[in-house]
C-alpha positions in Angstrom: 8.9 -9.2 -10.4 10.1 -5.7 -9.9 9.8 -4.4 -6.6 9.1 -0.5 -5.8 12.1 1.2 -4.2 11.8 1.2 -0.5 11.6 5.1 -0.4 8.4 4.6 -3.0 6.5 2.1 -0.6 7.1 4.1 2.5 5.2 7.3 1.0 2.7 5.3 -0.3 1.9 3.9 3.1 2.1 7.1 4.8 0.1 8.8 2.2 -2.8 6.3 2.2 -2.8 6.2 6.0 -3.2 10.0 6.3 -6.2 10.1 3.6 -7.7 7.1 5.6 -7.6 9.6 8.3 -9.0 12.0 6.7 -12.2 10.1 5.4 -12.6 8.7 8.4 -13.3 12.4 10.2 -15.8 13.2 6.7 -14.0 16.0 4.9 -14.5 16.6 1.1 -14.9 12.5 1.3 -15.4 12.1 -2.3 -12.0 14.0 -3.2 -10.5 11.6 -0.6 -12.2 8.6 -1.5 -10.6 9.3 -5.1 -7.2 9.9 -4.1 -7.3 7.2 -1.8 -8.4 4.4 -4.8 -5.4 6.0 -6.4 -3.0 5.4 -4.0 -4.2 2.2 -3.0 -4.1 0.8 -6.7 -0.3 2.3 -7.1 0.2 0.2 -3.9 -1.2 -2.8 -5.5 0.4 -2.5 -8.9 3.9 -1.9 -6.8 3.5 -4.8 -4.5 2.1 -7.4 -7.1 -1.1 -8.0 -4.9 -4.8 -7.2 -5.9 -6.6 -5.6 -2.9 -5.5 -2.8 -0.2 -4.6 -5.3 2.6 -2.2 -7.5 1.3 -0.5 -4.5 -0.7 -0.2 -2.6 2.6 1.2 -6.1 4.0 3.4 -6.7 1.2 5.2 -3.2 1.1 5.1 -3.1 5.2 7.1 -6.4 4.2 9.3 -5.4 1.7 10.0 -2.7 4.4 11.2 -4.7 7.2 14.1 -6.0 5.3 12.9 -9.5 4.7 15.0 -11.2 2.4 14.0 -10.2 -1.3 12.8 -13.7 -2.5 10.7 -14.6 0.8 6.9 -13.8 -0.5 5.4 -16.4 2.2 3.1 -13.7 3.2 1.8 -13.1 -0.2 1.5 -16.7 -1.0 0.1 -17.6 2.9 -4.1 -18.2 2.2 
């Protein structure tokens, strides 16, 4: 599998933490629901996973420098 450069996951994280934010206080929600289902299926398609939570766990993974060939969290369930 080919995995996202480090630099690539780190905005993604940041950028779908700061829309969650920002739907979570209401403003122009359905602009940032969109943009947030965009980021959160680039995260997915980067990390190999199919929903938001094990995407942000596998790039938060990928992130920590676990060893590149360790995906026991995305095979643990």
């Amino acid at each position: 599998m080919l995995m996202a450069h480090p630099a690539v996951l780190r905005d993604l994280i940041e950028q779908y933490e700061a829309l969650a934010a920002v739907d979570a206080s209401n403003a122009d929600s359905a602009r940032v629901r969109q943009r947030m289902d965009d980021v959160a299926y680039t995260l997915c398609v980067s990390t190999g996973t199919r929903d938001i939570d094990a995407a942000l766990i596998a790039a938060r993974h990928q992130l920590s420098g676990a060893r590149p060939l360790d995906d026991s969290v995305l095979n643990a369930g």
